[in-house]
C-alpha distance (Angstrom), angle and dihedral (degrees) to the residues before:
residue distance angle dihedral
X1 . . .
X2 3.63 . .
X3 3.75 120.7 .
X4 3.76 107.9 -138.1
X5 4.02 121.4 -159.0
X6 3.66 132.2 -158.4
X7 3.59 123.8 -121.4
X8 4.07 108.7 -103.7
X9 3.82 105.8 -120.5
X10 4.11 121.9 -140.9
X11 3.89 113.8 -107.9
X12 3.36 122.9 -89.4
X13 4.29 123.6 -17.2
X14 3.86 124.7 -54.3
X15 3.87 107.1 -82.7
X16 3.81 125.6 -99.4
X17 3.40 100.0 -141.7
X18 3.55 121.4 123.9
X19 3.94 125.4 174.1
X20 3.49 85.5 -130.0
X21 3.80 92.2 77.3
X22 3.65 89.2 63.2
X23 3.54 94.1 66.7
X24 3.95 86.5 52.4
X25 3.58 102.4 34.4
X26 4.00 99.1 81.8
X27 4.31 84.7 48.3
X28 3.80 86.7 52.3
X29 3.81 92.8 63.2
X30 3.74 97.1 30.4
X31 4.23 84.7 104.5
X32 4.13 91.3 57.3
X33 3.66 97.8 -95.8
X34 3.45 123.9 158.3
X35 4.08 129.0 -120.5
X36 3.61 96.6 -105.3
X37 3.77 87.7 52.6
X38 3.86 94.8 55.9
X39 4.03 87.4 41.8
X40 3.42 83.8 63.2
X41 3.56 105.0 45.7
X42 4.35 86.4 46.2
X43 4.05 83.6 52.2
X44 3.86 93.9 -115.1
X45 3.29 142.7 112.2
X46 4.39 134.3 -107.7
X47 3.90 83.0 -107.2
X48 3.58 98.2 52.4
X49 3.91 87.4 42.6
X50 3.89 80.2 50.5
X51 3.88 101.2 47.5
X52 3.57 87.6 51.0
X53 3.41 100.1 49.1
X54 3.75 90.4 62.8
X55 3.90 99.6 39.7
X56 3.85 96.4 45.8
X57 3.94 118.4 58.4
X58 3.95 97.3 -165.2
X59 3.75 91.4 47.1
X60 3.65 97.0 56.9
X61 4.17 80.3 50.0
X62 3.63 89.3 54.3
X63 3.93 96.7 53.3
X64 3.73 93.1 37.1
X65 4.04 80.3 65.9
X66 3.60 86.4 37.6
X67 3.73 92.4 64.4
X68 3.38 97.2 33.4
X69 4.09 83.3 57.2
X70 3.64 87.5 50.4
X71 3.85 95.1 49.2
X72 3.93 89.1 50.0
X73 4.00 85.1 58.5
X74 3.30 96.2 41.3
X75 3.88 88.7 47.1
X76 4.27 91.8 42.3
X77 3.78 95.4 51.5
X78 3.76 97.2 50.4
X79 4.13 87.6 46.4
X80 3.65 95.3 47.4
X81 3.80 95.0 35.8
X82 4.17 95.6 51.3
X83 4.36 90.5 91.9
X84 3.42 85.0 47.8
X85 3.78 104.9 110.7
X86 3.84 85.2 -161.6
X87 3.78 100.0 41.5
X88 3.45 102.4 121.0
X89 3.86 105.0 -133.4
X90 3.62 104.2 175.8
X91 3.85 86.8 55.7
X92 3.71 91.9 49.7
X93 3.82 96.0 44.0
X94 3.55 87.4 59.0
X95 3.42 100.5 48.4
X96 3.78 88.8 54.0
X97 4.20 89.6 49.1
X98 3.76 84.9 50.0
X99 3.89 112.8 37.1
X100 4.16 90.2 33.5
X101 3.62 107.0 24.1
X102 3.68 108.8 -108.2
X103 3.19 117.6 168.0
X104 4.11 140.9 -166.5
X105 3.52 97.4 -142.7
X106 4.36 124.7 77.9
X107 3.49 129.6 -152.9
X108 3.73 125.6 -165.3
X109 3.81 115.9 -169.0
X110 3.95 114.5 -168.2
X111 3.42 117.6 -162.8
X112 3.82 121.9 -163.2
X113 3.49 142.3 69.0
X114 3.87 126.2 -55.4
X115 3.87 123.9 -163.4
X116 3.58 125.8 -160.7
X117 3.42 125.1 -171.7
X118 3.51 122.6 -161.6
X119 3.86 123.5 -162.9
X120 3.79 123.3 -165.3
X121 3.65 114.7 -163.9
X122 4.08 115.0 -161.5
X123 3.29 122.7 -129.0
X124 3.72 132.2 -171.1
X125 3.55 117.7 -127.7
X126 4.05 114.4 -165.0
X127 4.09 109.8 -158.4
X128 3.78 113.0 -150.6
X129 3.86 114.6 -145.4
X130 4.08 102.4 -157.5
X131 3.56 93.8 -169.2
């Protein structure tokens, strides 16, 4: 009787990626979206977006501008929006905490050295027995 084998597939499905997209990437997220959104509209997911931006060099480039283009909206709206008497500012502010990390709270770290002298000054204290 002969033993018959299956063919080993590759791992997972061909990628997506196309250099193209870099050239369109930065456009994508020029109106403030966010990188899930523009996963979406390329029909993949964060991870892919994720996997690629560590195996291709010039697609990390592209969505560093992307975010930066996305910041800049972010950044215009809430500028040109302030005289608004409708603007909604609480909504923007926390868009801007959530999509780009803002955050309420500051931290100052000092580095260096800090000497404290401390001087002790003797005093003489008499006790009175009064009996």
């Amino acid at each position: 009787m002969k033993k018959i084998t299956q063919k080993k597939k590759g791992r997972g499905q061909p990628t997506k990626y196309d250099p193209a997209i870099c050239n369109k990437f930065p456009g994508l997220m020029a109106e403030g979206q966010a990188i899930e959104e523009v996963a979406v509209e390329l029909g993949v997911c964060l991870r892919t977006i994720n996997n690629w931006e560590k195996k291709y060099p010039e697609f990390l480039q592209a969505l560093k501008k992307g975010r930066d283009a996305s910041y800049a909206w972010w950044l215009r709206e809430g500028r040109v929006s302030l005289r608004d008497k409708d603007f909604n500012y609480t909504g923007w502010y926390m868009q801007m905490k959530n999509r780009h990390g803002w955050t309420d709270k500051r931290e100052d770290t000092l580095k260096g050295k800090i000497q404290i002298e401390v001087v002790y000054k003797k005093t003489n204290i008499t006790s009175h027995d009064d009996d």
